[in-house]
C-alpha positions as CSV (number, residue, x, y, z in Angstrom):
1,X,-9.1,33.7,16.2
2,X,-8.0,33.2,19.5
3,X,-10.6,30.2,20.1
4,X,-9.4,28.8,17.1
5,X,-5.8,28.7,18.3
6,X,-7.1,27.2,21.4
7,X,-9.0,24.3,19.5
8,X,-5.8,24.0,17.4
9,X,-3.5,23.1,20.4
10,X,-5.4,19.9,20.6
11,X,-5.3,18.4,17.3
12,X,-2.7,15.9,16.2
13,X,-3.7,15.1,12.9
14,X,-4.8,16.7,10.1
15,X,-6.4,15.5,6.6
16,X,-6.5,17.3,3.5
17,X,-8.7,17.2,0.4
18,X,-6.6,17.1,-2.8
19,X,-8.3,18.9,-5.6
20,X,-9.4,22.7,-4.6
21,X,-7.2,22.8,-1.4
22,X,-3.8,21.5,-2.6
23,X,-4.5,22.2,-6.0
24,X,-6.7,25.3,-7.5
25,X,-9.2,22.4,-8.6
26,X,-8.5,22.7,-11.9
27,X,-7.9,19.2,-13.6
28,X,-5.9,18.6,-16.5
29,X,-6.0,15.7,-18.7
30,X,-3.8,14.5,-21.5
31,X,-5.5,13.0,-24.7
32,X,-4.6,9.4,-23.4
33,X,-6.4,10.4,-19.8
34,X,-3.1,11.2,-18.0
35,X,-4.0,13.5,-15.0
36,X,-1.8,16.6,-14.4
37,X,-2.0,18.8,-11.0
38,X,-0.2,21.8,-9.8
39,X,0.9,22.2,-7.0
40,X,2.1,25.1,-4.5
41,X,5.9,24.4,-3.6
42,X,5.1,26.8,-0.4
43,X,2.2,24.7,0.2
44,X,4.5,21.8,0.3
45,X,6.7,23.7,3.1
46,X,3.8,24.2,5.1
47,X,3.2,20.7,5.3
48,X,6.3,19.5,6.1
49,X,7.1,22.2,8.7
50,X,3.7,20.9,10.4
51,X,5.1,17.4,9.9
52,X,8.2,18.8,12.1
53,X,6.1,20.4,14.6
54,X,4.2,17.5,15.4
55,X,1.5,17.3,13.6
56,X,0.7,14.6,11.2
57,X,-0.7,15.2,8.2
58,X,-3.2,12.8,6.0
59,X,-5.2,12.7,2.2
60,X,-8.4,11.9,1.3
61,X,-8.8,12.7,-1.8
62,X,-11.8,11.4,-4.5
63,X,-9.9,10.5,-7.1
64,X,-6.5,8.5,-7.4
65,X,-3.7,9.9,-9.0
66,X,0.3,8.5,-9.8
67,X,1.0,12.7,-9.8
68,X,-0.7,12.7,-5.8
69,X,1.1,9.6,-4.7
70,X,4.5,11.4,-5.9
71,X,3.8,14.4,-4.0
72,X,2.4,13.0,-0.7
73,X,6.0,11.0,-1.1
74,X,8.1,14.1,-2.0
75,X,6.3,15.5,1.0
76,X,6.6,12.6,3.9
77,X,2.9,11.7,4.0
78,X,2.3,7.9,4.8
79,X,-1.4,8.2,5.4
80,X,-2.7,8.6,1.9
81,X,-6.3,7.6,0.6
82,X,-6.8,7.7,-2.4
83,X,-10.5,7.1,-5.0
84,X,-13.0,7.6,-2.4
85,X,-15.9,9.5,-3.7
86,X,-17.5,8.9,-0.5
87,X,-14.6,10.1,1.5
88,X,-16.4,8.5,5.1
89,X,-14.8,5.0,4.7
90,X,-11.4,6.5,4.2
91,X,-11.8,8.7,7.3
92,X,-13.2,5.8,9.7
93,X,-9.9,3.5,8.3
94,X,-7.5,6.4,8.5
95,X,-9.0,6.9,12.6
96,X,-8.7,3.6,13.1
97,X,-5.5,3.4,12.2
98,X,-3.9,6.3,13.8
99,X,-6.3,5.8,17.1
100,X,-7.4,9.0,17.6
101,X,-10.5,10.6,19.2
102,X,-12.3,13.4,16.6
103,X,-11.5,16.2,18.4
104,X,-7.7,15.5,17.8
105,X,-8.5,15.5,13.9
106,X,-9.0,18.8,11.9
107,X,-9.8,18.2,8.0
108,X,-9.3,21.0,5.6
109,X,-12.1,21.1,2.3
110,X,-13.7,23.0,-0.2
111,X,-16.8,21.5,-1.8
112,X,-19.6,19.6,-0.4
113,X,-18.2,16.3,-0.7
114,X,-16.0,17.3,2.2
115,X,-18.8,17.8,4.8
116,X,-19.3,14.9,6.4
117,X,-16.0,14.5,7.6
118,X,-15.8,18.1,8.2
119,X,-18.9,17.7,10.2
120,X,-17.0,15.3,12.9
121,X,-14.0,16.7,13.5
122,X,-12.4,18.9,16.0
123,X,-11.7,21.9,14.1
124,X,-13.2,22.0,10.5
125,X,-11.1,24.7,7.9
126,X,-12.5,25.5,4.3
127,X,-10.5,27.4,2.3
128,X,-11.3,30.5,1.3
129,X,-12.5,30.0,-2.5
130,X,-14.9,27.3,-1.0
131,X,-17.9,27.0,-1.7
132,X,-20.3,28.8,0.3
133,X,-22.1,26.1,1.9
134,X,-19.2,24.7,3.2
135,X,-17.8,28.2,4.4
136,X,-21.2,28.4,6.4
137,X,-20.1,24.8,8.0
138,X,-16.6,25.6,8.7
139,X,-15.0,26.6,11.7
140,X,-12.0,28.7,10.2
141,X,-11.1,29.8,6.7
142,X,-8.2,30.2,5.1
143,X,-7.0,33.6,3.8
144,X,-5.9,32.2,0.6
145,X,-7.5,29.7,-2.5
146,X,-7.2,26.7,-2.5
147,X,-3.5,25.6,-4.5
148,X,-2.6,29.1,-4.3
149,X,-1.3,29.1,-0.3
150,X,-4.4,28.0,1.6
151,X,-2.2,24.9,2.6
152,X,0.3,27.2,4.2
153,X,-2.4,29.2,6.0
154,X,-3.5,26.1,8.0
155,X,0.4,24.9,8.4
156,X,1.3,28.3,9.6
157,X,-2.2,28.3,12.1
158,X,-1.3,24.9,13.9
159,X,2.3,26.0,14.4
160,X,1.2,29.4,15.5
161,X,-1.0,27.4,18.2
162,X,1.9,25.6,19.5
163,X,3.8,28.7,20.0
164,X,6.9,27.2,17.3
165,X,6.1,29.5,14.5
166,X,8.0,32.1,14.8
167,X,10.8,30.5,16.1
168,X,10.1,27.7,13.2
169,X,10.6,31.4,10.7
170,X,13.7,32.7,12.6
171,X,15.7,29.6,12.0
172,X,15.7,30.1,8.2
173,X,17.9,33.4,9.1
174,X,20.2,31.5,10.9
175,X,23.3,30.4,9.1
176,X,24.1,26.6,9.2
177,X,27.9,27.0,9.4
């Protein structure tokens, strides 16, 4: 773990897959083809205590949902792309836009679409319900599915890196008067 930490401290970004790391991956559909996802509300912490730490946070996701533009809104993620089965044009717009080198980018996945961007980056994290081949690709894994925490795991990692975690934790005890 500790080499992970250390790879962490250098990463500035990182990009997360939609369906089967935010969500559990299932996919429901109304009867006139309106998408529904749930999503973990401490997920959504994580991510926006990472956002306060530092570190941005990005979405590339295969398909394009109103319900994922809400969320990554709710949440205070800009850097949102959206209907890329072939997630590799997203991922060479989104680095040119925020001008990063690779090893500053960690992406977080779960299927085998998510390989060739995990392939690139710094640190590569696949949650931990995954499939296999991707596990075998992956430099860390989460202790929790996909939808149902993972999202916090890699939050709480990147904080832990920076050494703000547990201070980040303590200040909820603290009173505000």
């Amino acid at each position: 773990m500790k080499d992970i930490l250390e790879k962490a401290k250098n990463i500035e970004l990182v990009i997360f897959d939609v369906d089967g790391v935010m969500t559990d991956g299932s996919l429901f559909m109304g009867d006139n083809g309106e998408e529904y996802k749930a999503f973990n509300s401490q997920d959504g912490h994580g991510m926006r205590m990472l956002q306060e730490g530092g570190v941005r946070a990005a979405i590339i996701t295969g398909r394009s949902s109103q319900v994922v533009k809400h969320r990554m809104k709710d949440l205070g993620v800009s850097l949102v792309y959206q209907g890329y089965r072939d997630k590799r044009p997203a991922f060479a717009a989104l680095l040119e836009k925020v001008e990063l080198k690779l090893e500053q980018v960690a992406y977080v996945g779960d299927d085998v679409v998510d390989l060739p961007i995990m392939s690139q980056v710094g640190l590569a994290i696949a949650v931990q319900d995954a499939h296999p081949f991707v596990k075998q690709h992956a430099h860390w894994i989460t202790a929790r599915n996909g939808g149902h925490g993972a999202v916090r795991d890699v939050c709480e990692m990147f904080l832990e890196s920076r050494s703000q975690l547990a201070d980040k934790l303590a200040s909820y005890l603290h009173s505000t008067d």
